[in-house]
C-alpha positions in Angstrom: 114.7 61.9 68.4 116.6 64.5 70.6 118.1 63.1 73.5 119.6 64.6 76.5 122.2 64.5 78.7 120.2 62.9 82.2 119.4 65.3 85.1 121.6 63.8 88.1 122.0 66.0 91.5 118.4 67.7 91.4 116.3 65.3 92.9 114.7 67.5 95.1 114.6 70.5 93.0 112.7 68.5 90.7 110.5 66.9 92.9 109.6 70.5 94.2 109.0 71.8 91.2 107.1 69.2 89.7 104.7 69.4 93.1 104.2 73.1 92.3 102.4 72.2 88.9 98.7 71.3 89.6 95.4 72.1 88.3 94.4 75.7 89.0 98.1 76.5 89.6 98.5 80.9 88.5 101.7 79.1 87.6 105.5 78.9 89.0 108.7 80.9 89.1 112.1 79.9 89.5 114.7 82.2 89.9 118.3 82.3 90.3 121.7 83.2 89.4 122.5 82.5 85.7 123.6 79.1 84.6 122.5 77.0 87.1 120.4 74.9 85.1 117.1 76.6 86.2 116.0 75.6 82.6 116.7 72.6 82.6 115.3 72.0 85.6 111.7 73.1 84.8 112.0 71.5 80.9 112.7 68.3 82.9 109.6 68.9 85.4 107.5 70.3 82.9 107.9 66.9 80.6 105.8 65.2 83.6 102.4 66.6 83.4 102.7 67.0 79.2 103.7 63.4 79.3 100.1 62.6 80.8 98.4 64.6 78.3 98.4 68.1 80.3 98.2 71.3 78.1 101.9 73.5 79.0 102.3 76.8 78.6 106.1 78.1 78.4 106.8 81.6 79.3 110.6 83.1 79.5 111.4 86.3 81.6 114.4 88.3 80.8 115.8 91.9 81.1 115.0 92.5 77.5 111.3 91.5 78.6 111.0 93.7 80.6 110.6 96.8 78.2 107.3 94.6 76.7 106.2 94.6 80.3 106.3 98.8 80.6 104.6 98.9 76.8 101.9 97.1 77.7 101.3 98.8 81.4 101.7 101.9 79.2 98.9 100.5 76.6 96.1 99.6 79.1 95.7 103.2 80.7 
């Protein structure tokens, strides 16, 4: 069983977060400067609705992404 270190300090990050993800919901972004723990963050606020039995879908932007982005833009013309 992986365990992890526990999220202190975040409180209401987390609590926002976590109130973003509903039913219907197109979905969420959180953004900022690298290594704040904006990972962690939504892994911890993600674990809330799968832990009731909620499908989660993952999706990870990134500079190297953004190519995929411009192929399939490209693709659907």
């Amino acid at each position: 069983m992986e365990r992890s270190w526990p999220l202190t300090g975040r409180d209401e990050e987390l609590r926002r977060v976590v109130s973003a993800i509903r039913p219907g919901a197109a979905g969420i972004v959180v953004a900022g400067p690298a290594g704040v723990g904006k990972t962690r963050l939504v892994r911890e606020a993600l674990a809330v609705p799968s832990g009731r039995g909620a499908s989660v879908v993952w999706a990870h932007g990134s500079t190297a992404a953004r190519a995929l982005d411009q192929l399939v833009r490209r693709g659907t013309r």
